[in-house]
C-alpha positions as CSV (number, residue, x, y, z in Angstrom):
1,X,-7.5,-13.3,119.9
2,X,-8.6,-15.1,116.9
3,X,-10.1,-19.1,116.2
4,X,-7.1,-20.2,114.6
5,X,-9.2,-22.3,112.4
6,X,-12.5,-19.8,111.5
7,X,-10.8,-16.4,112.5
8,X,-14.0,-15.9,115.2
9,X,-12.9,-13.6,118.1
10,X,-12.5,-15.7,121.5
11,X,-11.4,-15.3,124.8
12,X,-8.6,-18.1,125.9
13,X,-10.1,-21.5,126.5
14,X,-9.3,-25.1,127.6
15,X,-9.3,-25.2,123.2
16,X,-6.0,-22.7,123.2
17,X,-6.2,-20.6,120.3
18,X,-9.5,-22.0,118.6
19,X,-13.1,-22.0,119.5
20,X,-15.3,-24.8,120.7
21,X,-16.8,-25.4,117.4
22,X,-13.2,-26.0,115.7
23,X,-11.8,-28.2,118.7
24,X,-11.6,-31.1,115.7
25,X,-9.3,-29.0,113.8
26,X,-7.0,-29.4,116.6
27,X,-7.0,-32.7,117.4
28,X,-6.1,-33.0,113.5
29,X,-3.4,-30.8,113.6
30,X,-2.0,-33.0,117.1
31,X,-2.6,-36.2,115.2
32,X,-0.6,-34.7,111.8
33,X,2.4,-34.0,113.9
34,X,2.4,-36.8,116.5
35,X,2.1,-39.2,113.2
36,X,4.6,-37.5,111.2
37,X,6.9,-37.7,114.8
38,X,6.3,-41.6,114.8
39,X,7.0,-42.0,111.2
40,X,10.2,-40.2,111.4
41,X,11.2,-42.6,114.9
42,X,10.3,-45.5,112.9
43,X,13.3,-44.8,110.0
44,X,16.1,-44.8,112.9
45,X,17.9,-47.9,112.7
46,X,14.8,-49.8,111.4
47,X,16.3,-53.0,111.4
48,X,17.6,-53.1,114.6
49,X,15.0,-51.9,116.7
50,X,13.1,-53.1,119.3
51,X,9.4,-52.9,117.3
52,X,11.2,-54.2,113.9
53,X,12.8,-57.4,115.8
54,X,9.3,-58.1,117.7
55,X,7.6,-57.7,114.3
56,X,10.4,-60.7,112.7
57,X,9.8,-62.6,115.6
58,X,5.6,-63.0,115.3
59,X,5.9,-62.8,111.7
60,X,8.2,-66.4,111.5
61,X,5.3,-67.7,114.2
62,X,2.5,-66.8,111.6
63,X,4.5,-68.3,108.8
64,X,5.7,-71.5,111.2
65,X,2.1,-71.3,111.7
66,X,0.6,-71.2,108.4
67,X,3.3,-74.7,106.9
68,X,1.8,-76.7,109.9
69,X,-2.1,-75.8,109.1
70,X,-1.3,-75.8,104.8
71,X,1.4,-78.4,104.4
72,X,-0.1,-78.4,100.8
73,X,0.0,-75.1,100.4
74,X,1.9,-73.0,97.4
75,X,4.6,-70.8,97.8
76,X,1.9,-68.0,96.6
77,X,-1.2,-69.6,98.6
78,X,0.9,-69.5,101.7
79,X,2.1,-66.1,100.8
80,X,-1.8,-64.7,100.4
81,X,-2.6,-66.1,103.9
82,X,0.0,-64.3,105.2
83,X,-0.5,-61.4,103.9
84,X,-4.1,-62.0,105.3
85,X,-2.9,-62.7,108.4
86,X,-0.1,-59.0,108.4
87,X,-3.4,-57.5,107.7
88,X,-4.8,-58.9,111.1
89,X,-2.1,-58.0,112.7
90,X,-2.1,-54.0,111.8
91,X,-5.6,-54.1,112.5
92,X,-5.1,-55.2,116.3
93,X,-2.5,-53.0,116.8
94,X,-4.4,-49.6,114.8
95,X,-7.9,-50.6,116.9
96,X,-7.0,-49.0,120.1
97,X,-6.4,-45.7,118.1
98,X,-9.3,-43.0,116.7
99,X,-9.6,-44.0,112.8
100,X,-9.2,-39.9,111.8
101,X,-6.3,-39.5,114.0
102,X,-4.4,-42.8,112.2
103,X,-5.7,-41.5,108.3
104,X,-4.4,-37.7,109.4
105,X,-1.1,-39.5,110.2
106,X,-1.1,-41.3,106.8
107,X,-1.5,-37.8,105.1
108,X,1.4,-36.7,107.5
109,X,3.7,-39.3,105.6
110,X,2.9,-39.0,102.2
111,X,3.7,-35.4,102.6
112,X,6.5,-35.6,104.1
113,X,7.7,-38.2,101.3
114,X,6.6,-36.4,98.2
115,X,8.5,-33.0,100.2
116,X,11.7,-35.5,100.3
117,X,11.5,-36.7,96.7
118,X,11.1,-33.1,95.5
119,X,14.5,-32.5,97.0
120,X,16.7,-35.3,97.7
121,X,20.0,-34.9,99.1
122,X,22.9,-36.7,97.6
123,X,23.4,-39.7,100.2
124,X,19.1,-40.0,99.9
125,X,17.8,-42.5,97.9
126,X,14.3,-41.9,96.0
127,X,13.2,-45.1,96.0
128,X,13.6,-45.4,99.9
129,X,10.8,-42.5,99.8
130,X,8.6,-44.1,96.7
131,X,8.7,-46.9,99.2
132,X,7.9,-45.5,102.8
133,X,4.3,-43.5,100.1
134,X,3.6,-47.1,99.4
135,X,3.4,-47.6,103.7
136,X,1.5,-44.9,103.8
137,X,-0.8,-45.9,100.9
138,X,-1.4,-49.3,102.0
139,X,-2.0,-48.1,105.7
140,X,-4.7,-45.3,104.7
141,X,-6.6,-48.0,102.1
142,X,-7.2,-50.4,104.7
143,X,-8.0,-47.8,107.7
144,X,-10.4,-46.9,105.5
145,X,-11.7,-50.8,105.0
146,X,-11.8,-51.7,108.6
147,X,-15.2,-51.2,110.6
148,X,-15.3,-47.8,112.6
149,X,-17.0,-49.5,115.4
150,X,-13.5,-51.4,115.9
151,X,-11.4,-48.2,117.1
152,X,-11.5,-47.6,120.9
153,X,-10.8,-43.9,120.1
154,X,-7.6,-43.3,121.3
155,X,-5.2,-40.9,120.6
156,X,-2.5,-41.2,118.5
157,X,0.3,-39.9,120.8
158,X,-0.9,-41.9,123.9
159,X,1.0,-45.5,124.0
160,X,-0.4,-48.9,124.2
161,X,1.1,-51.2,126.6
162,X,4.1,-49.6,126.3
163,X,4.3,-49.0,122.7
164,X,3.6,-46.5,119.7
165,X,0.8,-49.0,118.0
166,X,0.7,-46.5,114.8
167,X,4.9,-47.4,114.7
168,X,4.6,-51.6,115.1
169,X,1.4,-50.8,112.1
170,X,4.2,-49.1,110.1
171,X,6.9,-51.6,110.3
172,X,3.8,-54.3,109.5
173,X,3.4,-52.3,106.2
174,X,6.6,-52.4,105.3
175,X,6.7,-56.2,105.1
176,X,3.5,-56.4,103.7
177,X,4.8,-54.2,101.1
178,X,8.0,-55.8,100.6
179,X,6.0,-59.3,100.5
180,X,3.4,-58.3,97.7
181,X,6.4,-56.8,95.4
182,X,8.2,-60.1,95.6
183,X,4.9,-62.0,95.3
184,X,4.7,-60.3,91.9
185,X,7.9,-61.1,90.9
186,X,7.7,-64.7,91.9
187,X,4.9,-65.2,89.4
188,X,7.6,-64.8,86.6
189,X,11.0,-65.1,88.2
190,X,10.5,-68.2,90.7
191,X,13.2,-66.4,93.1
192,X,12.7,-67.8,96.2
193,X,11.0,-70.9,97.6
194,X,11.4,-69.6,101.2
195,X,8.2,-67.3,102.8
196,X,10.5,-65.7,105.3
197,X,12.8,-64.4,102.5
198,X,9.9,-62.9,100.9
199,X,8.6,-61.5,103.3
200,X,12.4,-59.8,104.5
201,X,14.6,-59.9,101.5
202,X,14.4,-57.4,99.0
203,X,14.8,-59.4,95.7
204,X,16.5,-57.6,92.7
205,X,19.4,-57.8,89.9
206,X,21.3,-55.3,88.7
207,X,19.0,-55.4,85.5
208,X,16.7,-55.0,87.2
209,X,17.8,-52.1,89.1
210,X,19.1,-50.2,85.8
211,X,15.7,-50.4,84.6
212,X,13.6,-49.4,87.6
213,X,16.1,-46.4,87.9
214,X,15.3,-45.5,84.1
215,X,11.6,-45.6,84.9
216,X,12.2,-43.4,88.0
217,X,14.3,-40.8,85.8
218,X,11.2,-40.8,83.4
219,X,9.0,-39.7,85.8
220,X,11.1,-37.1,87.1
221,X,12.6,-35.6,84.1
222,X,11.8,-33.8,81.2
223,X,7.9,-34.7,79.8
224,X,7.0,-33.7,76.6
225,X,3.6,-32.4,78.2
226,X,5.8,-30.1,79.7
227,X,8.1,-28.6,76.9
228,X,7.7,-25.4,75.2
229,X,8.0,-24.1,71.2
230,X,10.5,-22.0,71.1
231,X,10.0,-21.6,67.2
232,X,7.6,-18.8,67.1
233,X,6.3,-20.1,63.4
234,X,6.4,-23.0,63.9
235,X,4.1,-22.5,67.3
236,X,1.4,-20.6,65.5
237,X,1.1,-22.8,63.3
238,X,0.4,-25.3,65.6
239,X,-2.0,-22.8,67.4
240,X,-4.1,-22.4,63.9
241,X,-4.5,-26.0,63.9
242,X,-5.6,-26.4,67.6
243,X,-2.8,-28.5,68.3
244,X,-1.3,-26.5,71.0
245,X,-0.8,-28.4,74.5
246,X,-3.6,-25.8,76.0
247,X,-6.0,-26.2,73.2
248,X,-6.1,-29.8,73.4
249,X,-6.4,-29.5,76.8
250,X,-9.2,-26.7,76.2
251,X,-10.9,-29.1,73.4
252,X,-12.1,-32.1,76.5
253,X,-12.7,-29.4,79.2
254,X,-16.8,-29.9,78.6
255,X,-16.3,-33.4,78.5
256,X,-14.7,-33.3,81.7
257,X,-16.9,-31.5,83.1
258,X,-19.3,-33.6,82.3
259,X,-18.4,-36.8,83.2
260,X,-16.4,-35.5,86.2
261,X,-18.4,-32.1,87.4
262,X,-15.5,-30.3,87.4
263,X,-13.4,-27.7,85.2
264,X,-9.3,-27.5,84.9
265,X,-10.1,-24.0,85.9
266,X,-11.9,-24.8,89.0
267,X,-9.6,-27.6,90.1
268,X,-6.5,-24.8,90.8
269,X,-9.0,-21.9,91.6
270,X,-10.4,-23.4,94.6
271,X,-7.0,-24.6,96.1
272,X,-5.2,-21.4,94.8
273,X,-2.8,-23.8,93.4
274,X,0.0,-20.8,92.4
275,X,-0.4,-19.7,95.6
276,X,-0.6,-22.8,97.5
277,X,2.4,-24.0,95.9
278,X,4.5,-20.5,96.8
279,X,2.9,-20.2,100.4
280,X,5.5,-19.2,102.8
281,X,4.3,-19.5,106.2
282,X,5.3,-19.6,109.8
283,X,2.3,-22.6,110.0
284,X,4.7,-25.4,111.1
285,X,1.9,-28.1,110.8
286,X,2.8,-31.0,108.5
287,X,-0.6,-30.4,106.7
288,X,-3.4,-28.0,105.9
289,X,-6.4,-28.2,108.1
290,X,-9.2,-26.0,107.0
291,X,-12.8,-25.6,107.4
292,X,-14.9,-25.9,104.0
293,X,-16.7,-23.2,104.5
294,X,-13.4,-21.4,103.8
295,X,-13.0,-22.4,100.2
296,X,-16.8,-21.2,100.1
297,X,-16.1,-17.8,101.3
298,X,-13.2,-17.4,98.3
299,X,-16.8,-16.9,95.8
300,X,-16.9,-20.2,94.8
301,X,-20.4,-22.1,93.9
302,X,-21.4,-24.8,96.9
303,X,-22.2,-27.6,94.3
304,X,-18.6,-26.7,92.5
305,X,-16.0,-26.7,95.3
306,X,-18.1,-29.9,96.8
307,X,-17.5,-31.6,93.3
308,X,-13.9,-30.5,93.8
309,X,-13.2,-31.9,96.9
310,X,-15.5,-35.2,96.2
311,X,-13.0,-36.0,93.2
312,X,-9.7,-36.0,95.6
313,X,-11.8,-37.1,99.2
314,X,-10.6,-40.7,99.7
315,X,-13.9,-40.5,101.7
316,X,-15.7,-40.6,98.2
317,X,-13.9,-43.7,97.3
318,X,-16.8,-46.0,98.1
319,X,-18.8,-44.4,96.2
320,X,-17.0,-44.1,93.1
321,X,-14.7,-47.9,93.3
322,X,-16.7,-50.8,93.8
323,X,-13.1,-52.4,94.6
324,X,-10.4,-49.7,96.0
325,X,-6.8,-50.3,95.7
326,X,-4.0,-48.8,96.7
327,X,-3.7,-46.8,93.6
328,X,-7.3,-45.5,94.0
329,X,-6.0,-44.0,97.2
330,X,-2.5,-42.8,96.0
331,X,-4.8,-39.9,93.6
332,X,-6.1,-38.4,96.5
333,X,-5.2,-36.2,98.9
334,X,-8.0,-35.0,100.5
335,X,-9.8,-36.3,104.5
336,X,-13.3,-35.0,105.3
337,X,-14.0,-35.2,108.8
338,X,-16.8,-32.7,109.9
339,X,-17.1,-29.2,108.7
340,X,-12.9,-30.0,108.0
341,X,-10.6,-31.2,105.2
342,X,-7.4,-32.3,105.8
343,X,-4.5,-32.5,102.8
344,X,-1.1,-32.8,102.4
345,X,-0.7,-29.0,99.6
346,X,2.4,-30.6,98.0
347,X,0.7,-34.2,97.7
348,X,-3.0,-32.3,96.4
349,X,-0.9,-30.4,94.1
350,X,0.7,-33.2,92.5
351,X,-2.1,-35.2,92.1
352,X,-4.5,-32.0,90.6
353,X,-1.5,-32.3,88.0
354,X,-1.7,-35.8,88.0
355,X,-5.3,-35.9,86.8
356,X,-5.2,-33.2,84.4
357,X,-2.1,-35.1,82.4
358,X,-3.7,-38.2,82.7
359,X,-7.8,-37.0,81.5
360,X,-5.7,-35.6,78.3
361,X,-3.8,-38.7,78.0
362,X,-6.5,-40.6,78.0
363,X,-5.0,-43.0,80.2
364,X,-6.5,-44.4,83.7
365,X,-9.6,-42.7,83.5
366,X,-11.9,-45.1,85.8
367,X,-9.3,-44.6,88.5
368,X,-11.3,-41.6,89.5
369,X,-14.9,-43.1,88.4
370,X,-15.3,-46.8,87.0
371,X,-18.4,-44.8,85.3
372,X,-15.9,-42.7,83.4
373,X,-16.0,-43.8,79.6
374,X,-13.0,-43.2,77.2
375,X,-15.0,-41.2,75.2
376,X,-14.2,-40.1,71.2
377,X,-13.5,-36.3,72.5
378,X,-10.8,-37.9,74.7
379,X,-9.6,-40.0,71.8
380,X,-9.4,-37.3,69.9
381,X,-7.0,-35.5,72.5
382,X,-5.5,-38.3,72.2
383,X,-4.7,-38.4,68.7
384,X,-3.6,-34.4,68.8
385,X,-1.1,-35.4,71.5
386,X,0.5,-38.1,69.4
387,X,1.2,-35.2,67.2
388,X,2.5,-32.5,69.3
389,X,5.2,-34.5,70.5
390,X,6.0,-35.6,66.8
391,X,5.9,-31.8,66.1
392,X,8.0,-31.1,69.1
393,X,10.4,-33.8,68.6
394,X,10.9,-32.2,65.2
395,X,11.8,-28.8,66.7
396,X,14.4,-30.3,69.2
397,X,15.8,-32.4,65.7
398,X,16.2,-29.4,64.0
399,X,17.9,-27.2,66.6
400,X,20.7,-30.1,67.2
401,X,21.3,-29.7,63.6
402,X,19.9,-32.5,62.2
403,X,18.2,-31.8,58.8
404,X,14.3,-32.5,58.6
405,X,11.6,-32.0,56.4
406,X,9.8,-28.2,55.9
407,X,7.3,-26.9,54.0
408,X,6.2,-23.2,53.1
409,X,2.9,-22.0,55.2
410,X,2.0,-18.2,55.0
411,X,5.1,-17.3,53.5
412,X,6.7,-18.9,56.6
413,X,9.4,-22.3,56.6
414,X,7.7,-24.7,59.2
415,X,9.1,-28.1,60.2
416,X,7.0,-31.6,59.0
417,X,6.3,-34.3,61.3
418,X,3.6,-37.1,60.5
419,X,4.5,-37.8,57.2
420,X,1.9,-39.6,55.3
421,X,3.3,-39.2,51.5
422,X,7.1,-39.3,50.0
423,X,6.4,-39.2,46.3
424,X,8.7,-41.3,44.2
425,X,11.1,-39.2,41.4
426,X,10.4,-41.2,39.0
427,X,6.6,-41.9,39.0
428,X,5.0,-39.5,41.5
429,X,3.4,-42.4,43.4
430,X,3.6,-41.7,47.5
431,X,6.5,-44.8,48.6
432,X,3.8,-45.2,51.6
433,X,1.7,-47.2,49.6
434,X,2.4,-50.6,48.4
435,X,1.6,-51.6,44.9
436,X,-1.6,-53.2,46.2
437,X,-2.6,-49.6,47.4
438,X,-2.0,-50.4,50.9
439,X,-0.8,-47.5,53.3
440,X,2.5,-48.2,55.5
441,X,1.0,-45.7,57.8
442,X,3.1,-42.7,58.8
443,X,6.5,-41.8,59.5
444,X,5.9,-39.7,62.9
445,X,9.3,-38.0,62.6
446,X,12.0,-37.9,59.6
447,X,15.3,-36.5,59.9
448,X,19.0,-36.8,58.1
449,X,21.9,-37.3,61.3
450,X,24.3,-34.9,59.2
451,X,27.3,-36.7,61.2
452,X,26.9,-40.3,60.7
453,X,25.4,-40.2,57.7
454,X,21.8,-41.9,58.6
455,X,18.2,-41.4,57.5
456,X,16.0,-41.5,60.7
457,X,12.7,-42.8,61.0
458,X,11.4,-42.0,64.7
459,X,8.1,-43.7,65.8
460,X,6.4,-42.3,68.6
461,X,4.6,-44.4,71.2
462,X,2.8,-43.2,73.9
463,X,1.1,-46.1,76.1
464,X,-0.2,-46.7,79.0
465,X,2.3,-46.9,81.7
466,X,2.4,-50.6,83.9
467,X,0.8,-50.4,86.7
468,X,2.6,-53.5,88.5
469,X,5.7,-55.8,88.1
470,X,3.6,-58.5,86.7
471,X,2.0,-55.5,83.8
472,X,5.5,-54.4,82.8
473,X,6.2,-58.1,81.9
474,X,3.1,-58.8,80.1
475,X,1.4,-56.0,79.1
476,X,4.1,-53.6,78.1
477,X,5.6,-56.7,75.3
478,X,1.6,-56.9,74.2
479,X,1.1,-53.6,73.3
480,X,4.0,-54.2,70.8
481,X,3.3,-57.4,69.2
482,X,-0.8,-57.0,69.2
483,X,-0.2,-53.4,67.1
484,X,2.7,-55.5,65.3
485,X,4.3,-51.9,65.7
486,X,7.9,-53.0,64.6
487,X,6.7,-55.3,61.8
488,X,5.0,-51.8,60.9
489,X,8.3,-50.0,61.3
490,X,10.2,-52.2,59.2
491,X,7.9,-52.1,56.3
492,X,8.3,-48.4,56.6
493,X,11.9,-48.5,56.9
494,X,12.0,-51.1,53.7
495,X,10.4,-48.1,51.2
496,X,12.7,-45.5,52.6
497,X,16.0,-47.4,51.8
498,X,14.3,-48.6,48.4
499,X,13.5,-45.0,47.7
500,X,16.3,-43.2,49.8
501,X,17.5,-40.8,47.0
502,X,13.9,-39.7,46.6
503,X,13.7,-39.8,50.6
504,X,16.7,-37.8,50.7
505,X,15.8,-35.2,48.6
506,X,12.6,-34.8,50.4
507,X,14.2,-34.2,53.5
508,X,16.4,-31.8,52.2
509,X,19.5,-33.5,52.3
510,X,22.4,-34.3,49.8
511,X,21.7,-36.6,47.3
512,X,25.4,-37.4,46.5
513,X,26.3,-38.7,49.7
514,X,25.5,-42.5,50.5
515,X,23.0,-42.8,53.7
516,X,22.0,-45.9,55.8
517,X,18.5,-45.8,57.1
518,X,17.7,-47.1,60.8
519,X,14.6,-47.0,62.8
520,X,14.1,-45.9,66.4
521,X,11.0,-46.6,68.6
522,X,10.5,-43.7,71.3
523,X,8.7,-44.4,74.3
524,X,7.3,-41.4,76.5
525,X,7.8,-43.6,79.6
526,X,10.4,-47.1,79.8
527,X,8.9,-50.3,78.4
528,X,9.7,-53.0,80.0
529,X,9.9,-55.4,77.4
530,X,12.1,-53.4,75.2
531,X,14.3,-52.9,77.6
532,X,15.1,-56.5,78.4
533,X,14.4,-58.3,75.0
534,X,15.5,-57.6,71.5
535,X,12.8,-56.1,69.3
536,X,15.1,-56.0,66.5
537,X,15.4,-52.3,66.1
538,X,16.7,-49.7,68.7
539,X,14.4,-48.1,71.3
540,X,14.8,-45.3,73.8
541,X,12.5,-43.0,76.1
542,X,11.5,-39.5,75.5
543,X,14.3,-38.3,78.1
544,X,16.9,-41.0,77.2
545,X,16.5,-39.3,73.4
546,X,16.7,-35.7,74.0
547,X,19.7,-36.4,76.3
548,X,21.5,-38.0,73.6
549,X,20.6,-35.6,71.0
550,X,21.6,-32.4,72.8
551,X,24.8,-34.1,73.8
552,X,26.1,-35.5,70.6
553,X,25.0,-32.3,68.9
C-alpha cells in the first residue's frame, strides 16, 4: 500500500492508509468532512431548531443585558457591544475545539458555497450562499484572531455537553452577520430603533432588492475582461498597438512580480489550474490536502511556489495587514499547517482569477499587501483597459447594426472608439474644443441607432466597486460628482447636437435624415447612486447594455 498523502510504501497502521509522518493530513481531511457535515445540519430548518432558539434566547439576555448597563447608549453603540459581546460568545463555544480542525471546516464551507453558486438550482437562491461565505468568512477571520493557547484541542466531531459547538458558532455568525449588514444600513436608512430586530430581521425594500440582484447579475455575467474580437482586423489592430487583453496583462507582469514575487504564469503553473479545474476524481474529500513538498516535486523553484502559497495563506495575513478584515480573508484560499496546505480548488481557483483581474484593474491592490503602491505601469494598464472595452463595445455596436465610425489602416476598414477630434464642415476646427481652446475630452464610443433615429454618445466608466452598504451610498455618487463626469457628458453632448450634420457625416450616417442626440453613462459593475437617483442622463451596466443591444437588434 501507498501513504495516501506522500505515496511512501507502508504496511497498515493504527494511521489507515497514511504513514506516521502524514497522520496531520488526516486529521484535516476528518475535520474538512465533519465541518462540512455540521454546516450542512445547521441549514435544516434553521429557524426552528434547537441551537437557533437557544442562540435567540441568550442573545435577548445580552441585549436585555446591555439597555440595563448603557441606558444612554445609541442604537449603534449598543449594537457594537453586542456584536462584541456575539464575538465572546463564538469564542467560548469554538475554545473547546483544535484551532486547525475549526479553520479546515471554514475552508469546508466556502467550498461547498462557491460549488453551489456555480450551479444553482432553480428553487436556490444565490444570495442564501453569498450569505452562508460571509459565515464562513467572518468565522475563519476571528479563529484566526483568537489566542491559540485558548483551544483545549478538541476534535471537531466530538460534542460538547451535548452539542456540536462548531454548529451554535455558526448560527452566532449568522446574527452577527445579519447585525453588521443592518448596522450599515441604519447609518443612512434609520430602519429600526429596536436591537433585537437588527440583530433577527433581515431589513430590505424591493428597491433595494432589484438593485442588489443587478449587482449579483454583474458579477455573474458577461465581463468585458472576458469577451473576445471576433473581427479579425479589427483585433490585430489592436494587437499592433499592445492593446490586446493579454498584452496589457503581459505589460505589468514585471511589476507584479516585483512588488508581489510572483508571475501570472506561476500562479496557474503551480496549482495546475486547467487541470485542477477539470480534475475528475474518486477523492470524495470536500478539499485538497497536500504536502508542499508535492508542488516542489512538479520542478518548481522553493523561493517561487513559497511566494505562491504566501500570497493566498491566510496564515500570511499578519504579516502583510496590520488590520485584517473579512475581505482580507475572503482572497485566500490557502491553510498551512506543518509540512501541509489545505484549500478549497474551486475557491483557490476563483480567487487566482480574482487577483489577476483586479492587479490589471488596478483596483484593491493593498488588499493583498498595504506595501503595494498603485504604481504608473499599473495606471497605464489601466488607461489601455479603458480603451479595450471602448474598442470592444464598438465591435458589439457594429454587429447589432448600428452605424459607427471607421477609418482605413493597412488597406483594412477598422472601427473608431475614443474619439478625440470631429472636425467642423465648415471651418475644420475639431467640435471638441471650445472657442477658448479647451478640450471636452473624448467621446469613448460614437454610434447612429439606425432605428430610432439617435446619435449615441457612450461613456465608459470603470470604478472601483463598493465594498460595503455604507460605500455604495457615498462613494459610488462621489466618484461622479468629484470627476463632474455628467457635467462632462453634457458639454460633449451640447457640440454634437450643435454640429450633428458634421457629426453625422463623420459617423457615416445620412445626413438627410433628422437625429436626436442622447448620452448614456456605462458602468462595468452597478452604481449605486445611479441607480437610485437621477443623474440627468441615462445609465446602464456593461451586461444590462449588451442585453439590450443584442435584443433590440
Amino acid at each position: 500500500m501507498q501513504c495516501y498523502f506522500c505515496g511512501k510504501r507502508i504496511h497498515s497502521s493504527q494511521y489507515g492508509l497514511v504513514c506516521k509522518q502524514c497522520e496531520v493530513g488526516s486529521f484535516l481531511a476528518r475535520a474538512s468532512e465533519s465541518g462540512l457535515e455540521q454546516w450542512l445540519q445547521s441549514l435544516l430548518n434553521p429557524v426552528d431548531n434547537f441551537t437557533w432558539t437557544n442562540v435567540k434566547k441568550r442573545i435577548s439576555i445580552l441585549i436585555k443585558d446591555i439597555k440595563e448597563k448603557h441606558p444612554l447608549m445609541s442604537l449603534l453603540e449598543q449594537a457594537k457591544e453586542l456584536d462584541h459581546l456575539i464575538i465572546k460568545e463564538i469564542k467560548t463555544v469554538l475554545s473547546y475545539y483544535h484551532k486547525e480542525d475549526l479553520i479546515t471546516a471554514t475552508l469546508s464551507i466556502k467550498e461547498a458555497c462557491r460549488i453551489k453558486m456555480l450551479d444553482l438550482k432553480e428553487d436556490e437562491d444565490l444570495w442564501s450562499y453569498q450569505n452562508e461565505y460571509s459565515v464562513a468568512i467572518l468565522l475563519q477571520r476571528e479563529i484566526m484572531m483568537f489566542n491559540d493557547e485558548m483551544f483545549l484541542g478538541a476534535s471537531i466531531e466530538e460534542k460538547d455537553q451535548g452539542y456540536y459547538g462548531f454548529i451554535t458558532a455558526i448560527v452566532y455568525a449568522r446574527v452577527l452577520v445579519l447585525l453588521r449588514d443592518n448596522c450599515e444600513k441604519y447609518k443612512i436608512l434609520k430602519h429600526t430603533e429596536d436591537l433585537m430586530e437588527m440583530s433577527f430581521k433581515f431589513h430590505e425594500d424591493q428597491t433595494m432588492a432589484d438593485f442588489f440582484n443587478r449587482y449579483m447579475k454583474d458579477g455573474t455575467g458577461e465581463k468585458p475582461e472576458d469577451l473576445r474580437f471576433e473581427d479579425k482586423d479589427l483585433f490585430n489592430d489592436l494587437n499592433k498597438r499592445g492593446l490586446t487583453y493579454a498584452q496589457i496583462k503581459e505589460s505589468i507582469a514585471k511589476e507584479v512580480n516585483r512588488q508581489f514575487g510572483v508571475s501570472f504564469d506561476e500562479l496557474n503553473k503551480i496549482f495546475n489550474i486547467k487541470d485542477l479545474f477539470l480534475e475528475k476524481t474518486d477523492d470524495k474529500l470536500p478539499l485538497k490536502i497536500i504536502r508542499k513538498e508535492k508542488l516542489l516535486k512538479e520542478g518548481f523553484n522553493i523561493d517561487n511556489v513559497m511566494q505562491v502559497i504566501n500570497l493566498f495563506s491566510i496564515n500570511k495575513i499578519p504579516s502583510r495587514i496590520s488590520y485584517p478584515v473579512d475581505s482580507h480573508y475572503e482572497l485566500r484560499s490557502i491553510y498551512e499547517v506543518g509540512d501541509f496546505i489545505v484549500f478549497g480548488k474551486i475557491d483557490l481557483i476563483q480567487n487566482i482569477s480574482i487577483f489577476e483581474k483586479l492587479i490589471i484593474s488596478g483596483h484593491f491592490l493593498t488588499m493583498y499587501d498595504e506595501r503595494v503602491k498603485l504604481s504608473s505601469v499599473i495606471r497605464k494598464a489601466q488607461n489601455k483597459l479603458s480603451s479595450l472595452f471602448a474598442f470592444k463595445l464598438t465591435e458589439v455596436l457594429k454587429q447589432s447594426k448600428y452605424i459607427v465610425p471607421t477609418e482605413i489602416k493597412s488597406g483594412k476598414k477598422i472601427v473608431r472608439a475614443e474619439i478625440d477630434t470631429i472636425l467642423n464642415y465648415n471651418n475644420k476646427k475639431s467640435i471638441l474644443k471650445q472657442k477658448d481652446g479647451k478640450n471636452l475630452g473624448d467621446i469613448d464610443v460614437l454610434a447612429i441607432n439606425p432605428i430610432s433615429n439617435e446619435v449615441i454618445l457612450y461613456e465608459l466608466k470603470f470604478f472601483k466597486p463598493a465594498s460595503s452598504f455604507r460605500e455604495m451610498v457615498y462613494s459610488d455618487k462621489r466618484r461622479l460628482v468629484k470627476d463632474e463626469v455628467v457635467k462632462k457628458m453634457m458639454n460633449r453632448q451640447n457640440a454634437v447636437e450643435e454640429h450633428i450634420d458634421s457629426v453625422v457625416a463623420f459617423i457615416g450616417g445620412d445626413t438627410d435624415k433628422k437625429y436626436s442626440v442622447r448620452s448614456i453613462l456605462v458602468t462595468i459593475r452597478s452604481n449605486y447612486f445611479c441607480y437610485f437617483e437621477d443623474i440627468g442622463i441615462d445609465s446602464v451596466t456593461w451586461n444590462e447594455l449588451l442585453e439590450e443591444i443584442r435584443t433590440n437588434h
